[in-house]
N, C-alpha and C positions, 0 to 999 in steps of 0.2 A: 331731829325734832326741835322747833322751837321751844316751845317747853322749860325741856332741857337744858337750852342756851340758855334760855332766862334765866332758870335758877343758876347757873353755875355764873353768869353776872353780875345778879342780885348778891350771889355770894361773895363775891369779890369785892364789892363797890364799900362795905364797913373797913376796909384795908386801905380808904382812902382820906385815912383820918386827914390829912394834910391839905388837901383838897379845897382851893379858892373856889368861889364864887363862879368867875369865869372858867375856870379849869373844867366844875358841873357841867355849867349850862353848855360851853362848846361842845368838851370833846365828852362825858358819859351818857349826858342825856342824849344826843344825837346815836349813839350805840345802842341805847336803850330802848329810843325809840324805832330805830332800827331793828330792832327783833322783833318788835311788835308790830313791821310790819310799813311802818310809816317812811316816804323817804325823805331825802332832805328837801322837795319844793313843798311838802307839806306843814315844813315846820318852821313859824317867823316868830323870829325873835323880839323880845321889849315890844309887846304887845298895848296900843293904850285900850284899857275896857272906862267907858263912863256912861254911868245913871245918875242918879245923885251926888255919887261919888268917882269919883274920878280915880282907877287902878291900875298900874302898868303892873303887866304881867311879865315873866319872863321869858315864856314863849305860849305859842299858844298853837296846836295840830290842827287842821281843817285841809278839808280841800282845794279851797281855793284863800287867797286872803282876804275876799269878803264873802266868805261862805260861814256858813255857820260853824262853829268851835265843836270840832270833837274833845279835844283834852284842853283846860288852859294849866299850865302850870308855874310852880313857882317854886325856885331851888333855891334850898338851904345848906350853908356847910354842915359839917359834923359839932364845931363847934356853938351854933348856933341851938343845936337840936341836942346838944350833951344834958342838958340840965333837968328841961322839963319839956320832954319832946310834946304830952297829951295835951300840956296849954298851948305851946306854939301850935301844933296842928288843930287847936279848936279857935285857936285867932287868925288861920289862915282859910279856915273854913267860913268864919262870920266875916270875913275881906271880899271872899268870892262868890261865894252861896248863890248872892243875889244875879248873879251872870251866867247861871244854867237854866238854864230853859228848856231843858226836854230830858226825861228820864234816862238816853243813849249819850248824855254829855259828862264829861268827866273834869273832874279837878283833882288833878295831880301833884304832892308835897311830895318831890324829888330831894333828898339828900341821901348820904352815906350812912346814917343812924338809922334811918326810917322811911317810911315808904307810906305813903297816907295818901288814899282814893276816894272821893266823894261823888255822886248824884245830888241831885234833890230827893232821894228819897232813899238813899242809904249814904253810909260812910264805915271806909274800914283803915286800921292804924297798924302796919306790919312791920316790926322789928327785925330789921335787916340783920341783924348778929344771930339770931336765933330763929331767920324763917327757916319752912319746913317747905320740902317739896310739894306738898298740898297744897300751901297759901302760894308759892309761887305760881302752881299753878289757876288756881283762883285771878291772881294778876292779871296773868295773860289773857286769862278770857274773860276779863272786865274790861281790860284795855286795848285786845288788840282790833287793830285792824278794820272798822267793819265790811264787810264781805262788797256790800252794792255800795256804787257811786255813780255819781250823774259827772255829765261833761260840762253841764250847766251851773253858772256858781248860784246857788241856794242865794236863799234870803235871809239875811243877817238878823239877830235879832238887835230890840235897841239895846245900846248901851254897847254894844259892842265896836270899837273906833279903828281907826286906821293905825299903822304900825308905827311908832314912836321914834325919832331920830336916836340912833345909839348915843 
């Protein structure tokens, strides 16, 4: 059962206290999202998103790359999220906010400390040392997957830009 995998990943991933930047975004998140379902043509990396502001993501899920964003996300080490995880997850939430557009989109704060999912109209902050097999499974079925897909690439919303040179 996926699930299952998840949590025994999730549980694993706070053991990564050492864990670069790059070390995230290549090799866990791609795992990660791998369980939930996504494969790797779905997922590009150093994403640029601009409105007003102009944001590179660290990656960003859809199904095509100018389809609409199912998940954008942005990883942080262990280090980064030791201190004061609830303000860095509420300055990464007022970074992105503005770049969901539909209640089925998500923004996803990957690191090894914590685990932090957003909508526009909800947000949840999960402590990856202490989650429980319930919130994991809550994850997965925020995040994974969705079931229908078209072969047609969707319409982008604005603000959302082409992939950023590494």
């Amino acid at each position: 059962m996926k699930e299952h995998e998840l949590y025994e990943f999730l549980k694993r991933l706070p053991k990564r206290i050492m864990a670069n930047h790059t070390d995230l975004l290549t090799t866990d998140l791609p795992k990660f999202l791998g369980i939930l379902g996504y494969e790797g043509s779905t997922i590009f990396f150093e994403f640029l998103l601009s409105l007003p502001h102009r944001v590179q993501a660290d990656a960003l899920v859809a199904e095509h790359r100018t389809g609409m964003p199912w998940i954008i996300v942005e990883v942080k080490t262990w280090q980064e999220m030791r201190d004061y995880p609830k303000e860095a997850w509420n300055a990464v939430q007022q970074s992105y906010r503005q770049f969901l557009a539909a209640d089925d989109q998500w923004l996803l704060l990957f690191s090894p400390k914590v685990l932090g999912i957003a909508s526009r109209s909800e947000a949840h902050l999960y402590d990856l040392v202490q989650l429980t097999e319930k919130e994991s499974s809550e994850i997965y079925s925020l995040l994974r997957r969705p079931s229908k897909s078209s072969d047609e690439p969707s319409e982008q919303p604005p603000g959302v830009g082409a992939e950023a040179p590494l």
